[in-house]
Every structure is written in C-alpha cells, then in structure tokens.
MIDO-248699 format. One record per residue (C-alpha): residue number from 1; residue in one letter; chain; x, y, z. Coordinates in pm, whole numbers, plus 50000, padded with zeros to 5 digits. Example, Ala and Ser with C-alpha at 12.3 -4.5 7.8 and 13.67 -1.06 7.14 Angstrom:
2
k:1, r:A, c:A, px:51230, py:49550, pz:50780
k:2, r:S, c:A, px:51367, py:49894, pz:50714
# end
This chain:
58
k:1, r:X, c:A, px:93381, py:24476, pz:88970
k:2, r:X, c:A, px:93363, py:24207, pz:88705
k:3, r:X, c:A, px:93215, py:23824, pz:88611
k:4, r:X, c:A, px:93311, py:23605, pz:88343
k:5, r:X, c:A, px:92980, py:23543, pz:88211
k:6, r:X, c:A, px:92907, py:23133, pz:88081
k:7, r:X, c:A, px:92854, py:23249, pz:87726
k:8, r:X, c:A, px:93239, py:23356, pz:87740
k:9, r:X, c:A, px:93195, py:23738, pz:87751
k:10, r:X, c:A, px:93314, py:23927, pz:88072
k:11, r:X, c:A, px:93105, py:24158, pz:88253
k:12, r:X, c:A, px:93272, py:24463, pz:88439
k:13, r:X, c:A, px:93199, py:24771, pz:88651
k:14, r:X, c:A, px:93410, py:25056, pz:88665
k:15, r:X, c:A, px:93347, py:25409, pz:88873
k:16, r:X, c:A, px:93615, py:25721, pz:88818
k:17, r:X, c:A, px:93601, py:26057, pz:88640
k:18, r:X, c:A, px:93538, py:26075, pz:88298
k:19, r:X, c:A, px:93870, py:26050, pz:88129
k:20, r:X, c:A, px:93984, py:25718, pz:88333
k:21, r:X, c:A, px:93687, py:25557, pz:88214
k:22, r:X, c:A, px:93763, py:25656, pz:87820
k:23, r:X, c:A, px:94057, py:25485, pz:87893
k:24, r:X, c:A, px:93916, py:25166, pz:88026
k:25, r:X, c:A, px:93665, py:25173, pz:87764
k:26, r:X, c:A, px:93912, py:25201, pz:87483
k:27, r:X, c:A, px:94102, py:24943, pz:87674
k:28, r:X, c:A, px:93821, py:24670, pz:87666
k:29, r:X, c:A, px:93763, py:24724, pz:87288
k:30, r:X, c:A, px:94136, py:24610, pz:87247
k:31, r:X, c:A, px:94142, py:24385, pz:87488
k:32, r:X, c:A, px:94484, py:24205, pz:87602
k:33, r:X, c:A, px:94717, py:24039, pz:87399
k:34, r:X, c:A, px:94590, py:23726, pz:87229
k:35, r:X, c:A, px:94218, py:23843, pz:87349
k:36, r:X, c:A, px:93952, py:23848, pz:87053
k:37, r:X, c:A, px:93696, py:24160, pz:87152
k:38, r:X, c:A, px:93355, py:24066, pz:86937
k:39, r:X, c:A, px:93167, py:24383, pz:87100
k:40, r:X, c:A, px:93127, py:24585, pz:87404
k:41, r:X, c:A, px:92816, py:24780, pz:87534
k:42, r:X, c:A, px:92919, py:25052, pz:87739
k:43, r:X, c:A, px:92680, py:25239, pz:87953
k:44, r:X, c:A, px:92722, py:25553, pz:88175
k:45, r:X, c:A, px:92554, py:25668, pz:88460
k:46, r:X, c:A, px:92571, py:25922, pz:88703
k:47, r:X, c:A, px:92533, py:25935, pz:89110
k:48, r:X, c:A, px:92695, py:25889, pz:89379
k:49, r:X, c:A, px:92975, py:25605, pz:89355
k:50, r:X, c:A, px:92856, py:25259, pz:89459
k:51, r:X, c:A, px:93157, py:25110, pz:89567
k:52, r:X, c:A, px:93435, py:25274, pz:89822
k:53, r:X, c:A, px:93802, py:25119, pz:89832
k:54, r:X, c:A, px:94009, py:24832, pz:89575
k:55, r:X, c:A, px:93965, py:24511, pz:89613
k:56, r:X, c:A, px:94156, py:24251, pz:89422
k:57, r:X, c:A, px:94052, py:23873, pz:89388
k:58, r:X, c:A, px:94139, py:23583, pz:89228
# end
C-alpha cells in the first residue's frame, strides 16, 4: 500500500518475511532510475498481516 504524500515524498506499506522486506528497503533507498532518495524511515512491526491478496492501481 502506498500515497504520494503533497510534500513530494511517497508513503508505502509493505508485509512479507524478513528478507523480502530488506530487499524493498534497500530498494527505496535507491530508488528508480532518475529518482533522487533524500531519506527513508523504515519501521518494523510484528502481528498478524493486515492486508490479504495484490492489488494493483493506477
């Protein structure tokens, strides 16, 4: 799940096992091509998953 925020940064939710979201994490400090990371917060928690299924929109 994610927002662009109106400041210009991007919020986004991820949920997986531990080693998929190192991946996405190291992926967001990078960002994609031409993209110009500043900073990311990262938090992690633990539970149950909040979301079930993939969505895609656009």
């Amino acid at each position: 799940m994610g927002c662009n925020l109106p400041d210009g940064g991007v919020e986004a939710e991820f949920e997986g096992f531990t080693e998929a979201l190192d991946v996405m994490e190291a992926w967001c400090r990078q960002g994609p091509r031409l993209a110009l990371v500043s900073s990311v917060e990262a938090t992690r928690e633990t539970g149950a998953p909040k979301h079930s299924g993939f969505t895609v929109s656009g």
